[in-house]
N, C-alpha and C positions, 0 to 999 in steps of 0.2 A: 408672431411674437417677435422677436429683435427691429422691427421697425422701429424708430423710435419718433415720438411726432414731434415736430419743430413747432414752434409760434416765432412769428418774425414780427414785433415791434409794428405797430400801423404808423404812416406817418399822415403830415395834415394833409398832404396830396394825395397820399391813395385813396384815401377817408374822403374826401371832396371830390373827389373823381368819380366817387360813388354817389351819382345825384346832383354833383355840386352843390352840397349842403356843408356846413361846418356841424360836428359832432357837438357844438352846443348848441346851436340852433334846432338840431333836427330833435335833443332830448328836453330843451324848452319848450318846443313845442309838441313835441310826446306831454309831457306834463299835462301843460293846458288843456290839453285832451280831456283829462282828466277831471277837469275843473268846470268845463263848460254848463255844467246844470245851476253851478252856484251864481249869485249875484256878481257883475265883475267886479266889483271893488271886492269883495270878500275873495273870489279866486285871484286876483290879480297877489293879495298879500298874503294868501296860501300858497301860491307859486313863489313868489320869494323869499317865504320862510324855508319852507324845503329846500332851495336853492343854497337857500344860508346856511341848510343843518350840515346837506351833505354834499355841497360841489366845493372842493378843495378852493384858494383863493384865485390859484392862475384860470382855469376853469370860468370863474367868475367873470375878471377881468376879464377877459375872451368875447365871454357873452357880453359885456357890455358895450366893446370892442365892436364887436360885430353890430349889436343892437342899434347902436350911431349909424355904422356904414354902410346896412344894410336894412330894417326897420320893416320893408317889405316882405323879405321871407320869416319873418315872427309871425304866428300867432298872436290877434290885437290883446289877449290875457298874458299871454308873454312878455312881449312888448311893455305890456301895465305893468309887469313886474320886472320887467329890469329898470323902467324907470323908478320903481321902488329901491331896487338896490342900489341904483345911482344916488339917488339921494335922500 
């Protein structure tokens, strides 16, 4: 009992150094996961509504961010949907 437990803040490097993934990449493509049974146009704009409901805006940017510089560690329903949210 008096232990008390810390959480210390993750940052983008510890986070990346785990995998070398970016934490929007690796829950974009968590999602898609999700999606794969559906048609991809239908999952691709199911993946970027949800994206829209609940990933905050910098979060967003990030992924899209990354979706440009990166494109090969997406998920290709991922991928379909951040080109959704692009434009």
């Amino acid at each position: 009992m008096g232990a008390e437990l810390r959480m210390e803040p993750r940052t983008e490097t510890r986070t990346e150094s785990h995998g070398g993934i970016s934490p929007q990449i690796r829950m974009a493509n968590e999602i898609a996961v999700q999606f794969h049974h559906q048609p991809p146009e239908e999952a691709a704009a199911a993946i970027a509504a949800h994206i829209r409901a609940f990933w905050e805006p910098r979060m967003r940017a990030e992924l899209l961010r990354r979706a440009e510089a990166e494109p090969q560690a997406l998920d290709p329903l991922a991928l379909a949907a951040a080109r959704l949210l692009r434009g």
